[in-house]
PASE-392179 format. One line per 10 residues: number of its first residue (from 1); their letters; for each residue x, y, z of N, C-alpha, C. Coordinates in steps of 0.1 Angstrom, whole numbers, plus 2048, in hexadecimal, padded with zeros to 3 digits. Each point is the difference from the previous one (the first is absolute). Example, Ala and Ser with C-alpha at 12.3 -4.5 7.8 and 13.67 -1.06 7.14 Angstrom:
<sites>
1> as> 884:7C7:84E:7F7:80C:800:809:80C:800 ~ 7FC:80B:7F9:809:80B:800:7F8:80B:808
</sites>
This chain:
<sites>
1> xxxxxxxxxx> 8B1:F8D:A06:804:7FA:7F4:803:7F2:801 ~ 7FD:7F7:7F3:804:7F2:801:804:7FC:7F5 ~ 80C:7FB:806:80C:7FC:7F0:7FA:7F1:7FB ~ 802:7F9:7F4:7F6:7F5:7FE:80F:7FD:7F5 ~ 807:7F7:805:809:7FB:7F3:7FC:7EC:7FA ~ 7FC:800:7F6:801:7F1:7FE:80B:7FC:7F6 ~ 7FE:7F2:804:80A:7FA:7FA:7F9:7EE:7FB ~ 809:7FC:7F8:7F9:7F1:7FA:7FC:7FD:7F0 ~ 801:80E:7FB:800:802:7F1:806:7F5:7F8 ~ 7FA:7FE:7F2:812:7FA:7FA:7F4:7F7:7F3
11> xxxxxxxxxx> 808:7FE:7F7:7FC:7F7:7F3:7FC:7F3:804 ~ 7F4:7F5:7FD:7FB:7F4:803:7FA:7FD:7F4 ~ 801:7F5:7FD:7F7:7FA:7F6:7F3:7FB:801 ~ 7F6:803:7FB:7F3:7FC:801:802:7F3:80D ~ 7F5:801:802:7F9:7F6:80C:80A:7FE:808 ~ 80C:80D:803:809:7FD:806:7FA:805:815 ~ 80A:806:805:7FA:807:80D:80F:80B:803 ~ 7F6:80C:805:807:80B:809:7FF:801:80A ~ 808:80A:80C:7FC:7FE:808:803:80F:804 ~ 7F3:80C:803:806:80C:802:801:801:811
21> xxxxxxxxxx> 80A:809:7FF:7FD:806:815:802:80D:7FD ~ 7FC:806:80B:7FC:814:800:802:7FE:812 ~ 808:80C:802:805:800:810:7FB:80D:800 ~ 7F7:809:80C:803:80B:800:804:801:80B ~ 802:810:802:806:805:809:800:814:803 ~ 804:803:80B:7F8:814:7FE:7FB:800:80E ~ 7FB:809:7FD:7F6:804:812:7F4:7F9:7FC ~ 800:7F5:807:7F4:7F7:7FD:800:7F9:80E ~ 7F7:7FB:807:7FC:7FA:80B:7FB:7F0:802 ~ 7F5:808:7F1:7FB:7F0:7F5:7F9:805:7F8
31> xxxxxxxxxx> 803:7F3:7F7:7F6:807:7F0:7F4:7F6:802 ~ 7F9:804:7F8:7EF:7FC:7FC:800:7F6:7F4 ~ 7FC:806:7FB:800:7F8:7F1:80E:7FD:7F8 ~ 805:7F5:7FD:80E:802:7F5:7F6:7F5:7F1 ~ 80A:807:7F9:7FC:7F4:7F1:80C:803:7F9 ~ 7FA:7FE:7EF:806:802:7F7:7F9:804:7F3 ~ 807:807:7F8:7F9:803:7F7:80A:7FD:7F2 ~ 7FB:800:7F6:80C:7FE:7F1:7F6:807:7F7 ~ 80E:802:7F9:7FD:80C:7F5:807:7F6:7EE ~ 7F8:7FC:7FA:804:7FD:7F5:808:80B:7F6
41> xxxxxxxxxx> 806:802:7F2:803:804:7F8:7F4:806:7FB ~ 7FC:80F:800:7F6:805:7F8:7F2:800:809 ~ 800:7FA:808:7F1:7FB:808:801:80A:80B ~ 7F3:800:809:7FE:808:80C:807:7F8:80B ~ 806:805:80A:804:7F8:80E:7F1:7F9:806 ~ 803:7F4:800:7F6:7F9:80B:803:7F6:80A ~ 7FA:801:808:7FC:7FA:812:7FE:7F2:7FC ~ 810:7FA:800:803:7ED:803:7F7:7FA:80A ~ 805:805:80E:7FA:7F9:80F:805:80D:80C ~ 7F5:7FB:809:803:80A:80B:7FD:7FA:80C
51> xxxxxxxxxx> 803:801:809:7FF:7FB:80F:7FD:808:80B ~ 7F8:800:807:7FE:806:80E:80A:7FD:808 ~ 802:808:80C:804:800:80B:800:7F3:805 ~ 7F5:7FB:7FF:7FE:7F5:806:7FF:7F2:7F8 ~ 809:7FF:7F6:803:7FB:7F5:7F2:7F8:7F6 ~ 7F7:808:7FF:7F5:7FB:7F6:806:805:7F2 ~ 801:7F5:7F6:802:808:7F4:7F5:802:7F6 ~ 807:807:7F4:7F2:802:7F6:80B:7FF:7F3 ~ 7FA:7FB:7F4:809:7FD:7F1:7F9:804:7FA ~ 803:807:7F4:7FA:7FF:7F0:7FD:7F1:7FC
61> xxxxxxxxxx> 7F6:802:7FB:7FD:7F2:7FC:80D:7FB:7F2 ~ 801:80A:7FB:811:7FB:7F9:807:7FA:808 ~ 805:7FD:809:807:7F9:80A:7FF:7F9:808 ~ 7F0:801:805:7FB:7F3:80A:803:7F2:7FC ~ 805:7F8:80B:803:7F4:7FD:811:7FD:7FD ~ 806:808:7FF:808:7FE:7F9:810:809:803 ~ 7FD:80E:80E:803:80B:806:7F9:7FD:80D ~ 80B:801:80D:7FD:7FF:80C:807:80D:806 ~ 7F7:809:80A:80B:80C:807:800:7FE:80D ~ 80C:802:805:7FF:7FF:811:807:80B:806
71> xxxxxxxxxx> 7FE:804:80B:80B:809:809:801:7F7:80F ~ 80C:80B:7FF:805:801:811:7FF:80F:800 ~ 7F7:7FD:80F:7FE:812:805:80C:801:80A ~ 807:7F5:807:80B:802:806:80A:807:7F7 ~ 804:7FD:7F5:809:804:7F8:7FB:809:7F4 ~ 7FB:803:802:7F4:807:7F7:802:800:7F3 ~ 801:7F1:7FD:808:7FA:7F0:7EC:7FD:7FC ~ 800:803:7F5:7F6:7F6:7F0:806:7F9:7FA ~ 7FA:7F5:7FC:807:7F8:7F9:7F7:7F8:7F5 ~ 801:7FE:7F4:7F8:7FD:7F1:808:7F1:7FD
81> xxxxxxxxxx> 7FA:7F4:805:804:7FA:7F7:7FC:7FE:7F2 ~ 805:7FB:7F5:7F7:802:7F6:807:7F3:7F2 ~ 7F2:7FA:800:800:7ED:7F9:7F9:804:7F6 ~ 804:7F3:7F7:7F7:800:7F5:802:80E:7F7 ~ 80C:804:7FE:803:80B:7FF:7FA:802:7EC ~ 7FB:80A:7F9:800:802:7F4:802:80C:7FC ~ 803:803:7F3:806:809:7F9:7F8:80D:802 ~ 7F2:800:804:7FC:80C:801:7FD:804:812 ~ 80A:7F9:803:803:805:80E:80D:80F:800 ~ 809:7FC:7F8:80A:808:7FD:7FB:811:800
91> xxxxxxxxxx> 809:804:806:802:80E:80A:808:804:808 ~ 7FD:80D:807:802:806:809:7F9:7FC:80B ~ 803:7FC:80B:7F6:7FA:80A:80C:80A:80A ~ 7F0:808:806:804:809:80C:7F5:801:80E ~ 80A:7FE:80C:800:800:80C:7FA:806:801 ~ 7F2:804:80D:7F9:809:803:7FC:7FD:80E ~ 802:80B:80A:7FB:7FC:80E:7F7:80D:806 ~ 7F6:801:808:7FA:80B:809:801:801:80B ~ 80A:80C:808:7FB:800:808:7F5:7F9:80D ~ 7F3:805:7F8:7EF:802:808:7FC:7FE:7F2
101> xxxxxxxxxx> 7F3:801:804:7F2:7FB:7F5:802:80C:7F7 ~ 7FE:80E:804:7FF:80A:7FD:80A:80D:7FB ~ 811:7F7:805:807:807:7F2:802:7FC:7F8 ~ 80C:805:7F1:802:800:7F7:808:7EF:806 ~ 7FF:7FC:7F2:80A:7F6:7FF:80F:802:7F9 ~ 809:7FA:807:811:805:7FE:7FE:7F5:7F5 ~ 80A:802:7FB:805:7F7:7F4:810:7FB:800 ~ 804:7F3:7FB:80B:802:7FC:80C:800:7F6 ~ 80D:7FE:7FC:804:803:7F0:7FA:7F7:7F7 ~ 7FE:7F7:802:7FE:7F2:7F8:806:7F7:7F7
111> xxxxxxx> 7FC:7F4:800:809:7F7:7FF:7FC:7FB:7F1 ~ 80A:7FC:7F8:7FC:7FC:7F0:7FC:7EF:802 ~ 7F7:7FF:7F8:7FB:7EF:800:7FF:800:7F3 ~ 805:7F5:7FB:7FF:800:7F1:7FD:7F1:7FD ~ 7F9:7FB:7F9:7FB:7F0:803:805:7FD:7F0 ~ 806:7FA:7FA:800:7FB:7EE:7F7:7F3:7FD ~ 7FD:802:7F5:7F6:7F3:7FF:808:7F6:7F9
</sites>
C-alpha cells in the first residue's frame, strides 16, 4: 500500500502562483511514475503532468509553459509548481504515484486550488 498526502492548496488571484508537494509513503521501495491530476466542478478528472522515475516530464498542453513538476525519489516527495495561474485551473488537484509500470496508480485526498479572476 502507498499513502499519497498533498499539501499547498489555497485561494490565488489570477496570474498569481502555487505551489503543490505530495510525500508518499507505505511498503514502497520506489515509485515509477508520480504526477498530478485535477478535477474541475462538473468536468471529468484529468492528467496535469507526470514524471518518470527518472524525472522526464509530460503536461497537458493546458499547462505547458506555465506548470513545472519535479521529484525527489530520495524523499519520495512530487512537487507542482504552478505560474501564470487562471480561473480555469481551479480544482481539486490530486497526487498520484506507481509503484511499477504495471500497477494501479495510488491516489491521494486532494488539495483545493481555486484561482479568482
Amino acid at each position: 500500500q502507498v499513502q499519497l498526502v498533498e499539501s499547498g492548496g489555497g485561494l490565488v488571484q489570477a496570474g498569481g502562483s502555487l505551489r503543490l508537494s505530495c510525500t508518499a509513503s507505505g511498503s514502497i521501495s520506489s515509485l515509477n511514475d508520480m504526477g498530478w491530476s485535477r478535477q474541475a466542478p462538473g468536468k471529468q478528472r484529468e492528467l496535469v503532468a507526470g514524471i518518470t522515475r527518472s524525472s522526464v516530464p509530460s503536461y497537458a498542453d493546458s499547462v505547458k509553459g506555465r506548470f513545472t513538476i519535479s521529484r525527489d525519489n530520495g524523499k519520495n516527495t512530487v512537487t507542482l509548481q504552478m505560474n501564470s495561474l487562471k480561473p480555469e485551473d481551479t480544482g481539486v488537484y490530486y497526487c498520484y504515484a506507481r509503484p511499477s509500470s504495471i500497477s494501479p496508480r495510488y491516489w491521494g485526498q486532494g488539495t483545493q486550488v481555486t484561482v479568482s479572476s
